[in-house]
N, C-alpha and C positions, 0 to 999 in steps of 0.2 A: 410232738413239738419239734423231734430234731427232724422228722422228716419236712415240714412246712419252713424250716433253717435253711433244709438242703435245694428246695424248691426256690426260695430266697435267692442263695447265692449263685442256682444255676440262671435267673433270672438277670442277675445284676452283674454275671460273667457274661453272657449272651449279648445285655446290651453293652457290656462296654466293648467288648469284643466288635459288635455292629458298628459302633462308633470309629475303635481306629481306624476298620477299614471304610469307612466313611471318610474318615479324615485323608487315609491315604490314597483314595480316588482322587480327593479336593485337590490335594496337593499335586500329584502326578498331573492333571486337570490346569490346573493352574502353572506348572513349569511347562506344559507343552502350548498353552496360549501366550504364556512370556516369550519363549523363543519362536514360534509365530510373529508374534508383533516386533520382535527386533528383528527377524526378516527382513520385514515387510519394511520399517524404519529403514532398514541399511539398504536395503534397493531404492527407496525415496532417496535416499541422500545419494546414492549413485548417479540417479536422473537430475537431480540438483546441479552437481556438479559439472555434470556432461551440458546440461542448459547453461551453467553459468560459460561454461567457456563456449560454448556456442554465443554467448551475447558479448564475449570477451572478442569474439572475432568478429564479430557483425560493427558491434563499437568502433573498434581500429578500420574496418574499410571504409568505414562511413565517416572517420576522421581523415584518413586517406583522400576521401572523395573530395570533402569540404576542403581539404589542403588545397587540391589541384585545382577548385574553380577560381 
């Protein structure tokens, strides 16, 4: 009987054991696709910005333009 205990607990350590590192995959897995994706966000938003003032100058000559006719 204690040996079929012992076989138990090696059983239900093994998978819990499986499991953290399972978990700890996920997780490691998951912080390097989060900072990934705010990369990838924060260069979006850099292109944003660079286009918005690109149409901030396009606007003004083209006000400019309409001035002088």
């Amino acid at each position: 009987m204690d040996k079929n205990i012992g076989e138990q607990l090696n059983k239900a350590y093994e998978a819990y054991r499986q499991a953290c590192m399972d978990r700890d995959y996920a997780v490691k897995e998951l912080q390097q696709k989060t900072e990934n994706y705010t990369q990838k966000i924060r260069e979006q938003q850099e292109k944003i910005e660079l286009q918005n003032s690109i149409i901030a100058k396009l606007k003004s000559q083209l006000a400019a333009l309409n001035a002088n006719r």
